[in-house]
C-alpha positions in Angstrom: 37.1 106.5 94.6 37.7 109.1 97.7 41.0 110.8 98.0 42.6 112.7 100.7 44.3 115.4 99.8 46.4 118.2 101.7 45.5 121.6 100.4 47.5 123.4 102.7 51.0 121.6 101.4 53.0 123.0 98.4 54.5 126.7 97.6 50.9 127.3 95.9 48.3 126.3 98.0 45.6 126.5 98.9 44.5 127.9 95.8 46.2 125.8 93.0 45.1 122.5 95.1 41.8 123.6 95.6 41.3 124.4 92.3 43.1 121.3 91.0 40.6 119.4 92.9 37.7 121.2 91.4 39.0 120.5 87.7 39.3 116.7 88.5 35.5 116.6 91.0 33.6 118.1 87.8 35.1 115.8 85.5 34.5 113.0 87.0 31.5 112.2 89.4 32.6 109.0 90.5 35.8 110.9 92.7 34.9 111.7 96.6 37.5 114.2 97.5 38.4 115.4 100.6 40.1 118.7 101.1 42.3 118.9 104.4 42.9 122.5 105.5 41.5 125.8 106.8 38.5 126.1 105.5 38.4 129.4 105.3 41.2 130.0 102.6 39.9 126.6 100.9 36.1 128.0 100.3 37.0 130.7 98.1 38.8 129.2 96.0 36.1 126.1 95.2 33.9 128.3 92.4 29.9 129.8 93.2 29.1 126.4 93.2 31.2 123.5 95.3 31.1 120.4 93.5 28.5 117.8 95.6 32.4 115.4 95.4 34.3 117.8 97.2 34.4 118.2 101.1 36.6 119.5 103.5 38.1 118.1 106.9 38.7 121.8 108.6 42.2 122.5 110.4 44.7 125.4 110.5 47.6 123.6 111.5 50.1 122.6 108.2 53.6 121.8 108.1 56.0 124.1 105.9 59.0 123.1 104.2 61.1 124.6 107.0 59.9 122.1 109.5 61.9 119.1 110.2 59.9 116.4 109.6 59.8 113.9 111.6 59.5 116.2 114.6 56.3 117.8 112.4 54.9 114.8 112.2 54.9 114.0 116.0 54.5 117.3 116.9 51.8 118.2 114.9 48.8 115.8 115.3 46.5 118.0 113.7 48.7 119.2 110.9 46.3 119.3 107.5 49.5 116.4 106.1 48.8 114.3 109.0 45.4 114.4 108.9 45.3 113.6 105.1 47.4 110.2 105.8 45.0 109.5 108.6 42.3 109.8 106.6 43.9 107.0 105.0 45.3 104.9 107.5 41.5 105.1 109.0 39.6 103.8 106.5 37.8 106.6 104.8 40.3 107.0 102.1 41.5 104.8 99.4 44.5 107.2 98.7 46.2 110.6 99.5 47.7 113.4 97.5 50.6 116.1 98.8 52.4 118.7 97.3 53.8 119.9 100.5 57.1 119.2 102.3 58.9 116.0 100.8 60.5 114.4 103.5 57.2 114.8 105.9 55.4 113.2 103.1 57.7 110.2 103.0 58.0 110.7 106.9 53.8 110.1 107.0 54.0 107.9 104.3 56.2 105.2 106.7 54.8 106.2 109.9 50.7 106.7 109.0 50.2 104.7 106.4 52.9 102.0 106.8 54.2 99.5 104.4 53.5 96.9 102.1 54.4 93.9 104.5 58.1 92.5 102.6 58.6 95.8 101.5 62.0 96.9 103.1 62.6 100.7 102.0 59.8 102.4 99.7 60.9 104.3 96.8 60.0 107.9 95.6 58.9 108.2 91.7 58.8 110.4 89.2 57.7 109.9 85.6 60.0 111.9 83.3 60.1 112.8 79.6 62.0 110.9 76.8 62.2 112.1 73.1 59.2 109.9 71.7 57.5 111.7 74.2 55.7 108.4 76.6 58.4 109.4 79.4 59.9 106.3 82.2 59.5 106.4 85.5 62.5 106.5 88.2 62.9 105.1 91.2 64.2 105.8 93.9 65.0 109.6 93.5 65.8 110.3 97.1 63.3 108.2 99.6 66.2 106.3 101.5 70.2 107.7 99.9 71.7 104.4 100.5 70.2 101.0 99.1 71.0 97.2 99.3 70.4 94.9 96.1 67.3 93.8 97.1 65.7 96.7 97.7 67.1 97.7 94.3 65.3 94.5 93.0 62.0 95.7 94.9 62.1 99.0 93.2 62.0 97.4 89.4 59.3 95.1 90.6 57.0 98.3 92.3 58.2 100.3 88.7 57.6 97.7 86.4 53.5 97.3 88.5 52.9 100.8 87.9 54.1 101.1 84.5 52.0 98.5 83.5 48.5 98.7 85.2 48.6 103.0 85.6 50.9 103.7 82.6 49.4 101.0 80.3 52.8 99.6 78.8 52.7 96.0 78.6 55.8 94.0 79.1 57.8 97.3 80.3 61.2 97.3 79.9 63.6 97.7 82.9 66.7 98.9 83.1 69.3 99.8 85.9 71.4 102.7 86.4 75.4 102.2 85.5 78.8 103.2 84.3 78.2 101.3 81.5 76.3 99.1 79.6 78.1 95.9 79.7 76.9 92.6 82.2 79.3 92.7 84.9 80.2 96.8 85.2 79.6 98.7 87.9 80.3 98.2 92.3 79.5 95.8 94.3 75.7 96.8 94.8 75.1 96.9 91.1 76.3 94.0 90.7 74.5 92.3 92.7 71.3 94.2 92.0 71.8 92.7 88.3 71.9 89.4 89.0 69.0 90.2 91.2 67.0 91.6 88.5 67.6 89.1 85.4 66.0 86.7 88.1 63.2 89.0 88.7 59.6 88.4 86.9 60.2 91.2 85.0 61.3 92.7 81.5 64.6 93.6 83.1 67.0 94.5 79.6 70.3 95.7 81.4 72.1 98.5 82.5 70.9 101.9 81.4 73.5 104.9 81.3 73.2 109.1 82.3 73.3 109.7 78.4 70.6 107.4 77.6 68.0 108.2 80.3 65.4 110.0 77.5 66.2 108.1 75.0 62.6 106.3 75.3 64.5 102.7 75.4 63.7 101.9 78.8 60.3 102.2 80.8 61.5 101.7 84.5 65.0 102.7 85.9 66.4 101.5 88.9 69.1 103.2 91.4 69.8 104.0 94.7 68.2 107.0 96.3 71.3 109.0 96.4 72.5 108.8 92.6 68.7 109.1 91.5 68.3 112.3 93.1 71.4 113.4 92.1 70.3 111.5 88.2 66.9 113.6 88.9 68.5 117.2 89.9 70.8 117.4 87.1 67.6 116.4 84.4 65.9 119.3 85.7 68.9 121.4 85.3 69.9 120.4 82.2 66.2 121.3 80.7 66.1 124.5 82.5 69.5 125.8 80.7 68.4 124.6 77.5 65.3 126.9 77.3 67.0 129.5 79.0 69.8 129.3 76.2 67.5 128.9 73.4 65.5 131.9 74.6 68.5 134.0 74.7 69.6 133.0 71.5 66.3 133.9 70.2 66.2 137.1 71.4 69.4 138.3 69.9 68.3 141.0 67.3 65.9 141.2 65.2 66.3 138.6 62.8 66.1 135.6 65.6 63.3 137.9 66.8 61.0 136.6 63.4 62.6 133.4 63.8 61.4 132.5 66.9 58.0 134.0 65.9 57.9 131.4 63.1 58.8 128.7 65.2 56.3 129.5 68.4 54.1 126.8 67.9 56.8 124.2 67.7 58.6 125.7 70.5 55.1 125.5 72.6 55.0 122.1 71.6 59.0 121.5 72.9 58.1 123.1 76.4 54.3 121.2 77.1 56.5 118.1 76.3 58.4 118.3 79.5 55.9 119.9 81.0 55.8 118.1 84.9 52.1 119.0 85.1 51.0 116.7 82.6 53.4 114.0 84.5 51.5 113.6 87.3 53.4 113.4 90.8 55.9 111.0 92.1 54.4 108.1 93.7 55.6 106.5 96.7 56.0 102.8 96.4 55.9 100.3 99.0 53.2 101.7 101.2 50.1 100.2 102.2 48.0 102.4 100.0 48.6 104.7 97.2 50.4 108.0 97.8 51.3 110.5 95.8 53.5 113.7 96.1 52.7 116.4 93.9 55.7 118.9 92.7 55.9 121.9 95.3 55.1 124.3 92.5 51.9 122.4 91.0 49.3 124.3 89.5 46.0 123.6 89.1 46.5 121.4 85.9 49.2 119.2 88.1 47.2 118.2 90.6 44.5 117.9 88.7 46.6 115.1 86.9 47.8 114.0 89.9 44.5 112.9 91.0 43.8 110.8 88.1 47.5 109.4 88.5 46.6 108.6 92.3 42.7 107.2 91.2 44.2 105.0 88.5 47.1 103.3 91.0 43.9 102.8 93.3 41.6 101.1 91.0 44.2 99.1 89.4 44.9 97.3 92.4 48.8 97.9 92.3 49.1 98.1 95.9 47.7 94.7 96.0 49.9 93.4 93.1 52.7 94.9 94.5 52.3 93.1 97.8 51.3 89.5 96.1 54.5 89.6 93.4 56.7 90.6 96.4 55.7 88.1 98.5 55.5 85.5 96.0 59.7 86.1 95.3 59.8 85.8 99.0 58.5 81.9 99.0 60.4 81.1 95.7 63.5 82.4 98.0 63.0 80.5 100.7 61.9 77.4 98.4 65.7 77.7 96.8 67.0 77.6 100.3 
């Protein structure tokens, strides 16, 4: 299984990449990484002893997450994120890994890699907690802000693919972001994308509110890139004043002081629970090979997970699947017509 992966992308690197990549090369022998970047901040960073699985493509050009990115991508051909997706697009990759500059990603994604032919608009996606603790993955969360119905449809077909063959649920359940639960709520597009949807070879189970997101009932949720990174944004804020709140409260006096030492293993527990690391990254759909983009502030435990995200997608075919399932509602389309 060989993977490309940008060490030079993400507020981190090299270091956390590098030694994300180490973590995952040691633990498993049958992974051929490739680390894209300047060598010379990559080597100390790989251990005494560089894993035999580990090599490095040398460059010391990168993009930052200043540059506008499709002028970074034309502009700089030798960029250690261009190079990565070539790596790719050439042949001597099955998959590639960033945690560098999202919209260059998605940017090399379209214009290196290229899509899934039938694919119209790929779709970024996170996996993110619920309360029984599996999480659901969410799609799109910001890869193209406005969406048609179909496209809406292709996202729970890509969703429902990797939930099944990477996540391991079988039969997962679909749902689609709305005002309300009811058949027939929402505008024009969700409308449309509903009927869509219940037609779908899918588990597609309705409409999914805001409130119910973690509630663990759905496996794959559906929106336009616009409200899912909006849907996404206000997760990760909403988590972020929780902790800071229950902190506060626990360090009140000295009585909430013993408290919270009482409870530190089960608050430990709280926090690795919605832990991104142990998420993986968000995968982007619809492309002609598997590509992952890793958080911006991945450590080396993220990417390390990451890596297995991005080998499992690659093994599992869903590229492939992707391709044959969207193709195959193509031709009962046109059959109808």
């Amino acid at each position: 299984m060989r993977i490309a992966i940008d060490a030079m992308g993400g507020d981190n690197a090299p270091e956390e990449i590098v030694k994300g990549a180490v973590l995952a090369a040691t633990e498993d022998a049958s992974l051929e990484l490739t680390l894209v970047g300047d060598q010379s901040m990559i080597e100390p960073h790989l251990g005494e002893v560089r894993p035999a699985n580990i090599r490095i493509i040398h460059t010391e050009e990168y993009i930052t997450a200043d540059d506008e990115p499709v002028r970074a991508i034309r502009r700089k051909k030798q960029s250690s994120l261009v190079l990565t997706a070539q790596e790719v697009k050439e042949g001597r990759a099955d998959a590639c890994i960033s945690a560098g500059n999202t919209g260059a990603i998605m940017t090399a994604g379209l214009m290196i890699v290229g899509r899934i032919k039938g694919i119209e608009r790929p779709a970024l996606s996170p996996t993110l907690p619920t309360v029984d603790g599996k999480g659901f993955v969410l799609l799109d969360v910001g890869a193209n802000i406005d969406a048609k119905a179909n496209h809406l449809l292709q996202y729970g077909v890509m969703g429902s693919i990797y939930a099944e063959k990477v996540r391991g649920i079988k039969n997962p359940r679909v749902g689609l972001l709305n005002v309300g639960t009811e058949d027939g709520k929402g505008n024009d597009l969700t409308k449309k994308a509903f009927e869509l949807l219940s037609d779908a070879p899918i588990n597609f189970i309705g409409n999914v509110e805001g409130r119910d997101f973690l509630s663990g009932d759905f496996d794959v949720v559906v929106t336009d890139g616009f409200s899912g990174n909006i849907a996404l944004k206000t997760i990760e804020g909403a988590a972020s004043m929780f902790f800071s709140t229950i902190k506060k409260a626990f360090l009140k006096n000295t009585k909430t002081k013993l408290a919270a030492a009482m409870m530190k293993p089960q608050l430990k527990e709280i926090k690795a629970s919605t832990e991104y690391a142990e998420y993986g990254g968000a995968a982007l759909f619809g492309l002609a090979a598997p590509f992952v983009k890793a958080h911006g502030s991945s450590n080396a435990r993220a990417i390390q997970v990451a890596i297995l995200q991005t080998k499992q997608m690659a093994e599992n075919n869903v590229t492939g699947i992707i391709k044959d399932t969207i193709q195959s509602i193509k031709k009962d389309e046109e059959d109808v017509k």
